[in-house]
VEXNU-42304 format. One record per residue (C-alpha): residue number from 1; residue in one letter; x, y, z. Coordinates in Angstrom, 2 decimals. Each point is the difference from the previous one (the first is absolute). Example, Ala and Ser with C-alpha at 12.3 -4.5 7.8 and 13.67 -1.06 7.14 Angstrom:
BEGIN
{kolza 1, A, {12.30, -4.50, 7.80}} {kolza 2, S, {1.37, 3.44, -0.66}} 
END
This chain:
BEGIN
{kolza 1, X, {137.09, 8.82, -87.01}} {kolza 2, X, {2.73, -0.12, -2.65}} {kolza 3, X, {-1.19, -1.21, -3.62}} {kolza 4, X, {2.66, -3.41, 0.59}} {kolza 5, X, {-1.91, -1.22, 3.27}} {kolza 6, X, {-3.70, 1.07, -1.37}} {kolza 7, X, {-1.68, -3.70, -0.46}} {kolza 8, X, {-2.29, 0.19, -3.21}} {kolza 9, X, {-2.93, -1.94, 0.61}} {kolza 10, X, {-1.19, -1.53, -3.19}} {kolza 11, X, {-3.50, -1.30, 1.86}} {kolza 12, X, {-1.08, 3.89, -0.29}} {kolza 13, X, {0.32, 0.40, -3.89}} {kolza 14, X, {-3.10, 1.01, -1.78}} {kolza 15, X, {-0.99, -2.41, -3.04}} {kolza 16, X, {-1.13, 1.60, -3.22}} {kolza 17, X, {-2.58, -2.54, 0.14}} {kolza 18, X, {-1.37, 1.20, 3.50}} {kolza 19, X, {0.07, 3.82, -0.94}} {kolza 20, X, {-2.21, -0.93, -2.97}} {kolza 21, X, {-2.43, -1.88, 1.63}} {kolza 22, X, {-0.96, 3.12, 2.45}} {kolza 23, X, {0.82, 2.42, -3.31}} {kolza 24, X, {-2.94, -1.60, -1.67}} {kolza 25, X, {-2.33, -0.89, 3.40}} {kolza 26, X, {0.36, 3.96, 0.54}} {kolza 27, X, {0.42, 1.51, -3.70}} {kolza 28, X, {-2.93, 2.36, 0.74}} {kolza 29, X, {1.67, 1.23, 3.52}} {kolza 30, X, {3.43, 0.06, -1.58}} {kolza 31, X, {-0.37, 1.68, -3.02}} {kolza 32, X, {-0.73, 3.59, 0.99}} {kolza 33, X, {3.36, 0.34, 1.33}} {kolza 34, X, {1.87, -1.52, -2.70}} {kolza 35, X, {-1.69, 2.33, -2.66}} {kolza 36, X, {0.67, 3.05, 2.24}} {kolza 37, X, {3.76, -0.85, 0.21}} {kolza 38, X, {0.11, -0.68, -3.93}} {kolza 39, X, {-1.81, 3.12, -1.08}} {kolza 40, X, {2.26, 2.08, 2.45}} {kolza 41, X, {2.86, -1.31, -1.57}} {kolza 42, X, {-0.84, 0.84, -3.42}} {kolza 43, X, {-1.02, 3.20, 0.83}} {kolza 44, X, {3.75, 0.91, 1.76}} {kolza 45, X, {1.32, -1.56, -2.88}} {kolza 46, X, {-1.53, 2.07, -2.31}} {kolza 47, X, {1.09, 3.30, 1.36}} {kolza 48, X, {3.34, -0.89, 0.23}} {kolza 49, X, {0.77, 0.31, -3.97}} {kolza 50, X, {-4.34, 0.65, -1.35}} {kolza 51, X, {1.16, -2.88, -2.04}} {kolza 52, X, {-0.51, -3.83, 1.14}} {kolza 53, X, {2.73, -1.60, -2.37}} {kolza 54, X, {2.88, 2.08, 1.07}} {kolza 55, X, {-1.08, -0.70, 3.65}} {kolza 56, X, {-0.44, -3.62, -0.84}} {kolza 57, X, {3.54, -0.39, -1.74}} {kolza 58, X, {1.72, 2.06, 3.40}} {kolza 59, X, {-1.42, -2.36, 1.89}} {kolza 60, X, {1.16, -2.97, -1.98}} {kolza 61, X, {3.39, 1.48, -0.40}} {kolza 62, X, {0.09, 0.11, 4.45}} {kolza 63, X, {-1.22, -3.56, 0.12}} {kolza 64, X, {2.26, -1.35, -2.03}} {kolza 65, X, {2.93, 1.11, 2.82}} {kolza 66, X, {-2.37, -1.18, 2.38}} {kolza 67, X, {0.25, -3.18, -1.77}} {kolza 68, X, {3.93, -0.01, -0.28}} {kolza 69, X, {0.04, 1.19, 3.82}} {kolza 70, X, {-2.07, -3.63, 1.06}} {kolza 71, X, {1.35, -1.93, -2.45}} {kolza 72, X, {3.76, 0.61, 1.98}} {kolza 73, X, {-1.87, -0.07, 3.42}} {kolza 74, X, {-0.38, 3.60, 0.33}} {kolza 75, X, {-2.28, 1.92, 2.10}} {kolza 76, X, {-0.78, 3.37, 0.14}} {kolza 77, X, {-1.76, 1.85, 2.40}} {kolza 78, X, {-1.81, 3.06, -0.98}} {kolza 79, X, {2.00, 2.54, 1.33}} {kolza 80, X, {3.19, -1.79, -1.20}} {kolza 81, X, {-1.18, -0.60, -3.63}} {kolza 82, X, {-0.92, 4.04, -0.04}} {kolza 83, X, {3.05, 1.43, 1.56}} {kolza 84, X, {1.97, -1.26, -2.76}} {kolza 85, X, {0.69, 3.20, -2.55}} {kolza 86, X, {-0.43, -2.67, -3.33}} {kolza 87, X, {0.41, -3.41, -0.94}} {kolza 88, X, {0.66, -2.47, -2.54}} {kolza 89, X, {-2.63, -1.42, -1.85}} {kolza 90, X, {0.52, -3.67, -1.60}} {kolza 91, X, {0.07, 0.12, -3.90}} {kolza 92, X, {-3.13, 0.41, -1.65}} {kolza 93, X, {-0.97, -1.07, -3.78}} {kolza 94, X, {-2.45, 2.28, -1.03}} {kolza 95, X, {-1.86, -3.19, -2.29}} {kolza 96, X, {-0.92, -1.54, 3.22}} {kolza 97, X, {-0.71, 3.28, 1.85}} {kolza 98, X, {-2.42, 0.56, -2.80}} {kolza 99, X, {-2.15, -3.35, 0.02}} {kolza 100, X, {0.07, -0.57, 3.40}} {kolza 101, X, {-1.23, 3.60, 1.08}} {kolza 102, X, {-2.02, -0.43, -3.36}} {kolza 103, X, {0.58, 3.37, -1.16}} {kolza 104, X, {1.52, 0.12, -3.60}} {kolza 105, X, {4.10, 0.45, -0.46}} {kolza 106, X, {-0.51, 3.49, -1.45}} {kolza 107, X, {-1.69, 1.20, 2.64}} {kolza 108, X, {2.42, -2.15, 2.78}} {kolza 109, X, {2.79, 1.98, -1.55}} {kolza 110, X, {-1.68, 3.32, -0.11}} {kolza 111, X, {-0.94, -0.19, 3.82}} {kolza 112, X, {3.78, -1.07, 0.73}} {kolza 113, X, {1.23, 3.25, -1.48}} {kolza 114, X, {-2.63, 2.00, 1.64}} {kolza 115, X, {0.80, -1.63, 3.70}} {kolza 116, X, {3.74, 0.70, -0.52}} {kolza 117, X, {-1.28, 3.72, -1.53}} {kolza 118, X, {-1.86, 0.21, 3.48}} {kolza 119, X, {3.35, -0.38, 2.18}} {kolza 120, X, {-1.94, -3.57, 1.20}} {kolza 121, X, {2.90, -2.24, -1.28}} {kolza 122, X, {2.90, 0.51, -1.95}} {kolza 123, X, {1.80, -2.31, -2.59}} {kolza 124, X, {3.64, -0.55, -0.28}} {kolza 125, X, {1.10, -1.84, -2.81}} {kolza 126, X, {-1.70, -3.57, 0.37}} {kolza 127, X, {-0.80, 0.74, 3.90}} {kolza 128, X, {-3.43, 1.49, 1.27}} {kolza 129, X, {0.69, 1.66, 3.53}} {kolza 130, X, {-3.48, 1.19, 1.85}} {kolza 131, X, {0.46, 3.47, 1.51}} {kolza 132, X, {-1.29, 1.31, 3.29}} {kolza 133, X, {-2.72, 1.86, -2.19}} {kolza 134, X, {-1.11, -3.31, -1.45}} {kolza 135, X, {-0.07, -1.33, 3.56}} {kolza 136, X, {-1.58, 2.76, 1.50}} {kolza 137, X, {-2.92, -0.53, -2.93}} {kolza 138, X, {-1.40, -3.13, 1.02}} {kolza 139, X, {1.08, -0.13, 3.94}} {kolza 140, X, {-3.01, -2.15, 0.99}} {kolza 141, X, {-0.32, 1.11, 3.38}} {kolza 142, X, {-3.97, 0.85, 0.08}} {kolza 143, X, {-0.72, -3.28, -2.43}} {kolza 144, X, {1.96, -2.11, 3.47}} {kolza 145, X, {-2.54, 1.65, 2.42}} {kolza 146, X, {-3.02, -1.11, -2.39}} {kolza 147, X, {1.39, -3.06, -0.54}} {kolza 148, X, {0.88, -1.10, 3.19}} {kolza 149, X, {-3.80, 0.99, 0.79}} {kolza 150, X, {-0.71, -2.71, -2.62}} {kolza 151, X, {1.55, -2.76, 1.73}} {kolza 152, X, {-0.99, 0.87, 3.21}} {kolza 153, X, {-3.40, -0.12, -0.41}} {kolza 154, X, {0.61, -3.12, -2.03}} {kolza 155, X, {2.26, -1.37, 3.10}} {kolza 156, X, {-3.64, 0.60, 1.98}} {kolza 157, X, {-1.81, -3.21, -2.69}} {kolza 158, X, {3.21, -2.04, 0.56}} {kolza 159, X, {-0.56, 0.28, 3.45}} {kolza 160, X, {-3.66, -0.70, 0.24}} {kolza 161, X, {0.90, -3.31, -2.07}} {kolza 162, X, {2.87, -0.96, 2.75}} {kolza 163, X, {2.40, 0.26, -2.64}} {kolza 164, X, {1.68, 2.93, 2.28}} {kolza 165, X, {-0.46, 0.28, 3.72}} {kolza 166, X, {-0.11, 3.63, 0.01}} {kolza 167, X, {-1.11, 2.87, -2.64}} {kolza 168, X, {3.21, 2.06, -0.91}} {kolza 169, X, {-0.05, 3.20, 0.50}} {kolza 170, X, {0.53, 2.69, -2.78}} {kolza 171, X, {3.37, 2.43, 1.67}} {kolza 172, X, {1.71, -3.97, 0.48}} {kolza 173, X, {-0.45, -0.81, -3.55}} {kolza 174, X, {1.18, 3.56, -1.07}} {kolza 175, X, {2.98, -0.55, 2.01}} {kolza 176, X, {0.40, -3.53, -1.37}} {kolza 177, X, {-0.20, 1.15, -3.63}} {kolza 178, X, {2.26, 3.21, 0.65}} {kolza 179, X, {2.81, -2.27, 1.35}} {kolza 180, X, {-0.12, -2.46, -2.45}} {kolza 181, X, {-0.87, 2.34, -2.99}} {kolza 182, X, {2.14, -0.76, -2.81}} {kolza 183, X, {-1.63, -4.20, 0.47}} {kolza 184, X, {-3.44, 1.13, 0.61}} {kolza 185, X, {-0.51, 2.96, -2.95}} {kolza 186, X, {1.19, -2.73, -2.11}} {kolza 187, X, {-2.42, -2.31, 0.24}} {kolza 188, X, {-2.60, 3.25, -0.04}} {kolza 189, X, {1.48, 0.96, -3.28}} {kolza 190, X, {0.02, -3.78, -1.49}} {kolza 191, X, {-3.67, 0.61, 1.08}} {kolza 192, X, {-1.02, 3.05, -1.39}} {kolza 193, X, {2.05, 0.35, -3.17}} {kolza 194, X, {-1.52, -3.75, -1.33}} {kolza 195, X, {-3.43, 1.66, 1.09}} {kolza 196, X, {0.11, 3.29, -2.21}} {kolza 197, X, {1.13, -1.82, -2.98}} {kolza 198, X, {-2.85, -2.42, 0.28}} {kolza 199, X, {-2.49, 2.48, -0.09}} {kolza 200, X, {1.25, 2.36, -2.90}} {kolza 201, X, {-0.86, -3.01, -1.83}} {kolza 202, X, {-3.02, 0.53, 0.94}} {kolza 203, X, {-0.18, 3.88, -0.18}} {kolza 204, X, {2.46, 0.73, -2.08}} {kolza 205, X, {1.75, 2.65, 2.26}} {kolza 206, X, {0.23, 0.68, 3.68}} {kolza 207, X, {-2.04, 3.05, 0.10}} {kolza 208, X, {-3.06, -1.41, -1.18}} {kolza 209, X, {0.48, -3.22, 2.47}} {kolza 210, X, {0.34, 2.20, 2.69}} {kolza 211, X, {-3.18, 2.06, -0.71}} {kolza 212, X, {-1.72, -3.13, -0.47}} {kolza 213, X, {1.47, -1.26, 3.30}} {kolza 214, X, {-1.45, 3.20, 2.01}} {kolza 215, X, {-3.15, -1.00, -1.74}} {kolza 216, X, {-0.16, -3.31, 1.75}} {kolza 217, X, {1.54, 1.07, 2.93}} {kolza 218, X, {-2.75, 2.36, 1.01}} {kolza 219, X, {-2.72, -2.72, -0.94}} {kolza 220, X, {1.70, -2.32, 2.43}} {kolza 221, X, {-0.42, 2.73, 2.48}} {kolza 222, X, {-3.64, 0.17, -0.68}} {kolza 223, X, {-0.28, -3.83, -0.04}} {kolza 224, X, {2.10, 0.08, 3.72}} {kolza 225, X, {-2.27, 1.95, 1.87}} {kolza 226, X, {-3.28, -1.71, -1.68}} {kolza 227, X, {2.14, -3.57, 1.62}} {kolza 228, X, {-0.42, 2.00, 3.39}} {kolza 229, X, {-3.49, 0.30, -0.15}} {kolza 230, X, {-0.55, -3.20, -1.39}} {kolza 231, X, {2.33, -3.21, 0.42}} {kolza 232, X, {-1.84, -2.14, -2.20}} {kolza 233, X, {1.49, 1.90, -2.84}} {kolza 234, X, {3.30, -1.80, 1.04}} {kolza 235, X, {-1.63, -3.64, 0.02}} {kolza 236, X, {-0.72, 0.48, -3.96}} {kolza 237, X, {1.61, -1.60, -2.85}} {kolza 238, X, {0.09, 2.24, -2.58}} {kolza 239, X, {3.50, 1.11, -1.55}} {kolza 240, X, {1.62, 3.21, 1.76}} {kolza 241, X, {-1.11, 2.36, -3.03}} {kolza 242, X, {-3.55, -1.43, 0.37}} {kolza 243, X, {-0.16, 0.91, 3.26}} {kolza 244, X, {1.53, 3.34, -0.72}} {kolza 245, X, {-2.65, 1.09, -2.40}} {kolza 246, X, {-3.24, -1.49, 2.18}} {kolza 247, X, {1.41, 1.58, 3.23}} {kolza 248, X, {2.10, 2.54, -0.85}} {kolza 249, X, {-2.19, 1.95, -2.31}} {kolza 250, X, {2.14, 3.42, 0.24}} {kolza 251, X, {1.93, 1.72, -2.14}} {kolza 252, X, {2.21, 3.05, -0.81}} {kolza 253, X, {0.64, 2.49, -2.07}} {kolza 254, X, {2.42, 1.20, -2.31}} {kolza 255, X, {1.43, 3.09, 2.30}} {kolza 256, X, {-0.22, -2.12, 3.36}} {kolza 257, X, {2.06, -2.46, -1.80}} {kolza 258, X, {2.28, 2.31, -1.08}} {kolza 259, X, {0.64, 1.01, 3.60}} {kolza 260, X, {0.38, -3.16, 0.72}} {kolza 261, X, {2.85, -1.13, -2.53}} {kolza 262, X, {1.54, 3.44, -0.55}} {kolza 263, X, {-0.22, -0.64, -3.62}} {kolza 264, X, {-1.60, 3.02, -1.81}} {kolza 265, X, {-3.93, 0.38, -0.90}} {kolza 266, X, {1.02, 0.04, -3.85}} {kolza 267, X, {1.51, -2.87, 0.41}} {kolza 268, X, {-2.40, -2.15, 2.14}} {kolza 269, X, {-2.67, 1.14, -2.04}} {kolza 270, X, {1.74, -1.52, -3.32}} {kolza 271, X, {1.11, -3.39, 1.85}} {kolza 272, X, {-3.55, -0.07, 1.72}} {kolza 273, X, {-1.27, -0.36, -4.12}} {kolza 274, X, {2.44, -2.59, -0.34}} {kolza 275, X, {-1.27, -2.27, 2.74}} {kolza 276, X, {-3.28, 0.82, -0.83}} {kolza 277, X, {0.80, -1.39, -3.55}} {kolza 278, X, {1.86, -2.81, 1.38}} {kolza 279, X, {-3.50, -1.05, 1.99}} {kolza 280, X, {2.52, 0.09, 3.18}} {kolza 281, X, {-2.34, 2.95, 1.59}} {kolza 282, X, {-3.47, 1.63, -0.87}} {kolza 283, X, {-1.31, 3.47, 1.05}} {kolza 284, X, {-3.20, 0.70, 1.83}} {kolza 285, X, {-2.73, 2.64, -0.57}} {kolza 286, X, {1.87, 1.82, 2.74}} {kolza 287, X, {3.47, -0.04, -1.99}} {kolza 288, X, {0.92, -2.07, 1.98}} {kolza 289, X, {2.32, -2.90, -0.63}} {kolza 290, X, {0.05, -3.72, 1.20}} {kolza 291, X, {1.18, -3.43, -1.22}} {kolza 292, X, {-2.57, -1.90, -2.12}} {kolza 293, X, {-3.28, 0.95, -0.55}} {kolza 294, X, {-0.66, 1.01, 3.91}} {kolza 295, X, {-2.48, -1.06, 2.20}} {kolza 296, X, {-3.59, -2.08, -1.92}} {kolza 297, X, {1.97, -0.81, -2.65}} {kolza 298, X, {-1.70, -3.39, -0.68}} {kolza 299, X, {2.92, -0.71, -2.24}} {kolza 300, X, {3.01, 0.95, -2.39}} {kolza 301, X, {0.82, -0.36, -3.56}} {kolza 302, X, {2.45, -2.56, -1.08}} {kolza 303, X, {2.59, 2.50, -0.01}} {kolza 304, X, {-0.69, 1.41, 3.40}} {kolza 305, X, {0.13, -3.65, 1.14}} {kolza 306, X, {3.31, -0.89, -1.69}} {kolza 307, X, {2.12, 3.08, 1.05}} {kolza 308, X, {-1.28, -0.07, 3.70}} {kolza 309, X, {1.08, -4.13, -0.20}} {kolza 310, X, {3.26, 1.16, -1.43}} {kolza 311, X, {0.09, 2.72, 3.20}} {kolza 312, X, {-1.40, -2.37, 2.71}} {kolza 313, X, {3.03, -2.89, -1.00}} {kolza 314, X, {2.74, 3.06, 0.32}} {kolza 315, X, {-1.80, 0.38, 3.51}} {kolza 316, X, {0.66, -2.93, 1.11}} {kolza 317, X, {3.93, -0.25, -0.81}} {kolza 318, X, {0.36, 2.88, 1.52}} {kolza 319, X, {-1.79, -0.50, 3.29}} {kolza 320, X, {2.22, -3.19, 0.14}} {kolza 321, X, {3.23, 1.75, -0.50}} {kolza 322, X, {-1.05, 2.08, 2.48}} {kolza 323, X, {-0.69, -1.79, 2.64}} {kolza 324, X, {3.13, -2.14, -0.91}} {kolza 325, X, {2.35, 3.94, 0.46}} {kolza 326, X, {-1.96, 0.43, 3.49}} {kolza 327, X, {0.94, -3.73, 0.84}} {kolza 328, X, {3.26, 0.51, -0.77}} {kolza 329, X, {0.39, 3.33, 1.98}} {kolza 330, X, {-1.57, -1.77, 3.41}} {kolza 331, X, {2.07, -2.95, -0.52}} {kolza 332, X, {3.18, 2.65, 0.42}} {kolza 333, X, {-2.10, 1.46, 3.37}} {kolza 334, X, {-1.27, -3.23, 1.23}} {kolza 335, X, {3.49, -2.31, -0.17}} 
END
């Protein structure tokens, strides 16, 4: 069927309002996957470069094209948007680069000159062109896979609550994605980009979030399979990081984590101080480390209680965002 006599049928859109409804009715279920995706994300992303904020400012550089590319009614599939050999980049002010990746303007600059140093773009004059190395860098194509696993099993809630008729499978949203790249990795980066910079306020850097993130994400494990063996966990009230610490009283150590995140023992060991400073993790007799005080803890110290507030709120914008990029991706499938 040609795209001119396709009928769009507006009756089969997703509301944001809908896909938050099961988000939260299913956070528990949900959640698992979501962490998975984000912590294998971060840790491509950090072997691209070993270094978060040149990453980070690639990937804003590619999104602002993507940006240009929609904003003219431009889509790119995959393969189209990497068979080209470079292209243009809108202009760029390195001020708002700087606050809105929050990384300071020395260090924005220094990164610029080390990209172009790395072949990844290359600056003419006033214009920024990415080159096929740059491209090449952050060419998403495992981060679709896990992704589209995301929505799919979200797709499976959604259907369970009649808001779709059927669960959609993972290959069709791949292939849905894939054609309509340039649209969809947009919204994914006006995701994720938002998301990194609200946590370094937090942690100061991305390393350290995403040590504390593998942290979490292994106590959610722990809590998932203790749900299996006993739904009544899922009928509780407590916050998420409550929950977390009652059920899923597990931790890990410095080298697994290190594994994990590809970031070197030296350095996990150093940010590992910092969070235990920070009261954003504790260790264990075992060496072990987990989020708050772990399991008994009867309760935490005023500081404990205000930087795990100032954690759960940052939670909570970003499971909305997210669920409001996976709403927009079905709505492109679904209509």
């Amino acid at each position: 069927m040609s795209l001119i006599n396709k009928e769009i049928k507006f009756s089969s859109k997703i509301q944001i309002e809908d896909s938050f409804y099961v988000f939260k009715k299913n956070h528990d279920l949900l959640i698992t996957e979501i962490f998975y995706f984000q912590q294998q994300w971060l840790t491509a992303a950090f072997k691209r470069f070993k270094d978060f904020d040149k990453y980070i400012i690639l990937i804003y550089l590619i999104n602002k094209a993507f940006k240009g590319y929609n904003d003219h009614f431009i889509v790119n599939s995959f393969d189209e948007f990497y068979s080209k050999e470079n292209f243009e980049i809108p202009k760029i002010n390195i001020i708002d680069l700087s606050r809105e990746l929050n990384i300071s303007k020395e260090t924005t600059r220094r990164k610029m000159m080390e990209l172009e140093k790395d072949g990844a773009i290359n600056k003419i004059k006033k214009r920024i062109l990415l080159q096929r190395k740059g491209q090449e860098i952050q060419k998403p194509t495992d981060s679709i896979k896990n992704l589209s696993r995301v929505i799919s099993h979200f797709s499976d809630y959604l259907t369970k609550e009649k808001i779709l008729k059927n669960k959609i499978p993972k290959n069709e949203i791949e292939d849905k994605i894939r054609k309509n790249f340039t649209r969809c990795w947009q919204y994914f980066f006006d995701y994720q980009i938002p998301l990194i910079t609200r946590w370094k306020k937090i942690f100061g850097d991305i390393e350290t979030w995403t040590i504390w993130g593998n942290c979490v994400y292994n106590q959610n494990l722990v809590l998932s399979k203790s749900i299996k063996e006993n739904q009544n966990i899922l009928k509780k009230e407590d916050a998420f990081i409550k929950r977390l610490n009652e059920f899923g009283n597990q931790g890990l150590n410095a080298m697994t984590i290190s594994e994990l995140t590809g970031i070197p023992r030296p350095t996990v060991l150093r940010k590992l101080k910092i969070l235990i400073n920070k009261k954003l993790l504790t260790k264990d007799k075992n060496n072990h480390y987990l989020i708050f005080g772990g399991p008994g803890t009867e309760s935490y110290t005023k500081d404990q209680t205000k930087v795990m507030t100032e954690v759960d709120e940052i939670r909570k914008i970003n499971g909305k965002e997210f669920v409001n990029l996976i709403t927009k991706i079905l709505n492109i499938i679904v209509l």
